[in-house]
C-alpha atoms as one frame of an Amber mdcrd trajectory, in Angstrom:
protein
   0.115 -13.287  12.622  -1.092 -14.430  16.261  -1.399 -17.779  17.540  -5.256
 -17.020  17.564  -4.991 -15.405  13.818  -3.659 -19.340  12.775  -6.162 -20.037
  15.009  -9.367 -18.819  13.025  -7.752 -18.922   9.602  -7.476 -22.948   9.825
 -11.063 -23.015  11.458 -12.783 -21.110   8.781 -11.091 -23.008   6.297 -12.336
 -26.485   7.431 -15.736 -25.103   7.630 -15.667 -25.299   4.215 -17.404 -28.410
   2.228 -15.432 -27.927  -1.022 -12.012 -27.936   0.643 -13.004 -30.969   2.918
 -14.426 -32.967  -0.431 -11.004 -32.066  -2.198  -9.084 -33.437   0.824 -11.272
 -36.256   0.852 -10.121 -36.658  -2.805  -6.716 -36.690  -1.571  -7.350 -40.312
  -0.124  -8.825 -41.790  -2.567  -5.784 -40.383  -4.806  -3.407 -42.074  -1.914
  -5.855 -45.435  -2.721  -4.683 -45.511  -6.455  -1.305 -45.014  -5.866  -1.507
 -47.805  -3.621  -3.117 -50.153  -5.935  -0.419 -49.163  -8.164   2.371 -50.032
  -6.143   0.584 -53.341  -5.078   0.417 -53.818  -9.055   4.134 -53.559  -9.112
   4.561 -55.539  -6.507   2.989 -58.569  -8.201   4.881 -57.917 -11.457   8.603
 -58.049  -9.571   6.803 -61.234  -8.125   7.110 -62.486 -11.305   9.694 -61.532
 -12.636   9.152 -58.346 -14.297  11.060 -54.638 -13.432   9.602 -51.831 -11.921
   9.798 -49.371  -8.903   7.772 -50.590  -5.719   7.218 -46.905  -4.131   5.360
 -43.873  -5.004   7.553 -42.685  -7.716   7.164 -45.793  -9.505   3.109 -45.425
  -9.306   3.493 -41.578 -10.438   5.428 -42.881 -13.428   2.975 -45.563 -14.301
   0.150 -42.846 -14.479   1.942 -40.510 -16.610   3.064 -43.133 -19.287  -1.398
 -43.441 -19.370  -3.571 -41.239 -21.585  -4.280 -38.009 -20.102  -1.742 -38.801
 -17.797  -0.638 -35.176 -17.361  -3.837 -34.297 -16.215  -4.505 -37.329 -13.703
  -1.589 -36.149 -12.697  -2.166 -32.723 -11.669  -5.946 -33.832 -10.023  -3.259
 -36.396  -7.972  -1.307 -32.956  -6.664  -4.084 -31.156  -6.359  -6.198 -33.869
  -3.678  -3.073 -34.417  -1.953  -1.918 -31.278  -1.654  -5.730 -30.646  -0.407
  -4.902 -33.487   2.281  -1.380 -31.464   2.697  -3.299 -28.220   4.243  -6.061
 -30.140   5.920  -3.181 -31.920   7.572  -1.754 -28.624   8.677  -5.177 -27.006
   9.758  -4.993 -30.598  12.230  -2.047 -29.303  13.680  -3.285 -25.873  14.328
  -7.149 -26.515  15.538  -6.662 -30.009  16.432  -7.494 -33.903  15.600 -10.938
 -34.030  13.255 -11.255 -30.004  12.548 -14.942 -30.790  10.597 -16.332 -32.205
  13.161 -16.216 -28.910  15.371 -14.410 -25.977  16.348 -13.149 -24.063  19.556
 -12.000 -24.628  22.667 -13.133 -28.969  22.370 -10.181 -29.305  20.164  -7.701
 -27.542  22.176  -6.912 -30.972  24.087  -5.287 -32.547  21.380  -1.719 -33.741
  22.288   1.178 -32.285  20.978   2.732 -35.656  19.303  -0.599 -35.765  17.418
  -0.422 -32.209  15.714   3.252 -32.893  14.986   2.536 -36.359  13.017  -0.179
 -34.140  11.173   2.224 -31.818  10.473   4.556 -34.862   9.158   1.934 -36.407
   7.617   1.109 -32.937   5.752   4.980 -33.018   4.699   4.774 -36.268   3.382
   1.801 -35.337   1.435   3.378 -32.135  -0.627   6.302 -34.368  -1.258   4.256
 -36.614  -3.125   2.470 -33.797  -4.430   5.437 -32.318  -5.457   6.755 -35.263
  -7.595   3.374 -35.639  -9.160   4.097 -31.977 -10.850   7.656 -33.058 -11.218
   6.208 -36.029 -13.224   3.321 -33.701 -15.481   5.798 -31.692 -16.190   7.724
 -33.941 -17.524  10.732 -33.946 -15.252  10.544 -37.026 -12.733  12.805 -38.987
 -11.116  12.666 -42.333 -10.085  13.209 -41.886  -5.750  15.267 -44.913  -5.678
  17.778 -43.130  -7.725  17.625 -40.171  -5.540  17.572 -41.333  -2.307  20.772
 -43.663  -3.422  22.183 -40.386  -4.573  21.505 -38.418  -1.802  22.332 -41.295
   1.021  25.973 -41.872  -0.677  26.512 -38.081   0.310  25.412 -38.174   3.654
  27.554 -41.526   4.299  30.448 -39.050   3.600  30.653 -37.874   6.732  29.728
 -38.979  10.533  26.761 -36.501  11.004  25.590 -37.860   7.963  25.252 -41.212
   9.400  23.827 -40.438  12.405  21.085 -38.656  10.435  20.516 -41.826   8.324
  20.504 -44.029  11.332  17.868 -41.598  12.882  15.365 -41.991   9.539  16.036
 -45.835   9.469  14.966 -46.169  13.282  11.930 -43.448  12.534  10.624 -45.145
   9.813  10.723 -48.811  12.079   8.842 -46.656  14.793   6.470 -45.669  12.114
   6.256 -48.928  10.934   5.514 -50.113  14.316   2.827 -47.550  14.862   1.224
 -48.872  11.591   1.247 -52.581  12.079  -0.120 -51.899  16.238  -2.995 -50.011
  14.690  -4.083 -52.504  12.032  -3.319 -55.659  15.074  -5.433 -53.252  17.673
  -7.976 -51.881  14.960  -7.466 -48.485  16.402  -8.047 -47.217  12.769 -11.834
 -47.012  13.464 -10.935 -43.879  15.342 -10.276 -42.121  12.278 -13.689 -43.533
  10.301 -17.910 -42.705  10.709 -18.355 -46.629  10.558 -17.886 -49.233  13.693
 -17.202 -51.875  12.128 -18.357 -54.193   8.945 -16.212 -57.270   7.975 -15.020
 -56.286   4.810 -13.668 -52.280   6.562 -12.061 -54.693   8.950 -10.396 -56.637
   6.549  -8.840 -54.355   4.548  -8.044 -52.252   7.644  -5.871 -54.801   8.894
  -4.273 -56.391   5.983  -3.351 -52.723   4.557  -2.032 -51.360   7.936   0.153
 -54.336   8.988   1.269 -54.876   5.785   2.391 -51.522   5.240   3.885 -51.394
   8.772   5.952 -54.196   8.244   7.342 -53.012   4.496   8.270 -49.693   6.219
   9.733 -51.483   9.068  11.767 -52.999   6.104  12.787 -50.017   4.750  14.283
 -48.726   8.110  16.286 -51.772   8.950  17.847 -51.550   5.433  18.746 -47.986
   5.690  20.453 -48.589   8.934  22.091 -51.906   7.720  22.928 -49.726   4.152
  24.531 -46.867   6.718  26.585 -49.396   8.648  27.820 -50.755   5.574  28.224
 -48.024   3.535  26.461 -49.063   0.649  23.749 -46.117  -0.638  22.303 -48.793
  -3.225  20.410 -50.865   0.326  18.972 -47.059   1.660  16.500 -46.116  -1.044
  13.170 -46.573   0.619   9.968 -48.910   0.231  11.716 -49.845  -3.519  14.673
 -51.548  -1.917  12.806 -53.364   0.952  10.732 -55.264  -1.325  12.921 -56.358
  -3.606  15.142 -57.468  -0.742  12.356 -58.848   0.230  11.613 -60.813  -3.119
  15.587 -62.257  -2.493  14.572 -64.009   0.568  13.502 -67.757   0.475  10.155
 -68.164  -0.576  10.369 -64.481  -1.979   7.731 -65.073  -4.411   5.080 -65.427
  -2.008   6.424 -63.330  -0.005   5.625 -60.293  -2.613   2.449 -61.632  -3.281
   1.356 -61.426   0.593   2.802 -57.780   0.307   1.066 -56.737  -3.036  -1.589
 -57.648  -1.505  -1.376 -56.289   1.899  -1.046 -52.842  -0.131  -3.750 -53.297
  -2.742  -5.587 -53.490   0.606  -4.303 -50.530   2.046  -5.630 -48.500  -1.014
  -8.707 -50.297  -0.599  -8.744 -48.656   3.096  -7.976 -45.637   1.860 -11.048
 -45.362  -0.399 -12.717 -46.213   2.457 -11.283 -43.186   4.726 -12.055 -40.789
   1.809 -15.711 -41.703   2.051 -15.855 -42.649   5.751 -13.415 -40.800   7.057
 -13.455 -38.379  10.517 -12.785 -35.219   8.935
């Protein structure tokens, strides 16, 4: 298939209303994981167990009633968000609000982050089946598992190094676009002081938990210990060991419970 074949396929498809309400759905799903993660987050802030990432949330929802079906309507909006992502990457940036040669401009680092994005999306999709059908793992345990192989051998390391120091330039990115409120780009509204709020406190927060997350791989990698490189689980409860850790996870359950706010926002408001 052509260039131009991609081309129309991924135009046509965002013309339509029901597959841009179902990606819509996909951020508000991406809000309630959120709140459930920031949920977690308070818990370990006092004391009690759980896992701080997405896994953890996925594996709150199914222990719920009808949690097999929330979570297949969870894969379904993401992986909704997953192909919107991808038609991004093909048409361009905002693919509802037009077609043709106007979105032809976008920049090439912008359709690959949808494309990441779009990957990061099916993963999560992914493990929401995993978890329906009754056979998901926590990540932590995984990504330990997987990390201890890769620090096995030198190419391995370099490749762990790489992640850490992407996810502390993605981190980066996040917490400059909550400080800069460049997030209105990607929203219908201009402004309103409790969008702004949220906007902020979600994307610096999260920026600076995934900023976390990268240092810790790195410093994991360097020490060779796979337990320190398991993702947004490990940074927080490193960062509940520090002094004044208990505050310190409330500021960051927070910070999160207002990303997912944001998010509901963006599935409402959102540029599509």
């Amino acid at each position: 298939m052509t260039d131009k074949s991609f081309h129309g396929v991924a135009d046509r498809a965002t013309d339509s209303d029901a597959f841009e309400y179902t990606a819509r759905a996909g951020f508000a799903v991406s809000g309630v994981l959120h709140l459930i993660v920031a949920y977690i987050i308070g818990r370990l802030a006092f004391g009690t167990g759980g896992n701080a990432d997405q896994s953890g949330a996925l594996s709150t929802l199914a222990k719920q009633t009808g949690g097999t079906l929330i979570l297949w309507a969870v894969a379904v909006g993401l992986i909704a968000l997953g192909l919107w992502r991808i038609a991004e990457s093909i048409v361009g940036s905002k693919p509802g609000e037009g077609s043709g040669s106007q979105q032809d401009d976008t920049p090439a680092w912008k359709r690959a982050k949808s494309l990441g994005l779009a990957a990061v999306n099916f993963a999560i999709a992914f493990s929401a089946i995993r978890f329906a059908t009754g056979s998901g793992q926590q990540s932590s345990q995984q990504n330990a598992g997987m990390s201890g192989q890769l620090m096995q051998s030198g190419w391995g390391k370099a490749l762990l190094v790489a992640v850490g120091l992407g996810l502390i330039g993605v981190g980066g990115y996040h917490v400059y676009k909550g400080a800069t409120k460049k997030f209105f780009k990607d929203l219908r509204v201009a402004g309103g002081t409790g969008v702004t709020a949220v906007g902020i406190a979600g994307y610096v927060a999260k920026g600076l938990v995934l900023a976390g997350a990268g240092v810790l791989v790195i410093v994991a990698t360097l020490q060779a210990d796979p337990s320190k490189a398991t993702g947004l689980d490990a940074a927080v409860k490193t960062l509940g060991q520090a002094p004044f850790g208990k505050i310190l996870l409330i500021l960051a359950a927070l910070g999160i419970a207002a990303f997912g706010a944001y998010s509901f926002v963006r599935s409402r408001h959102g540029r599509m």
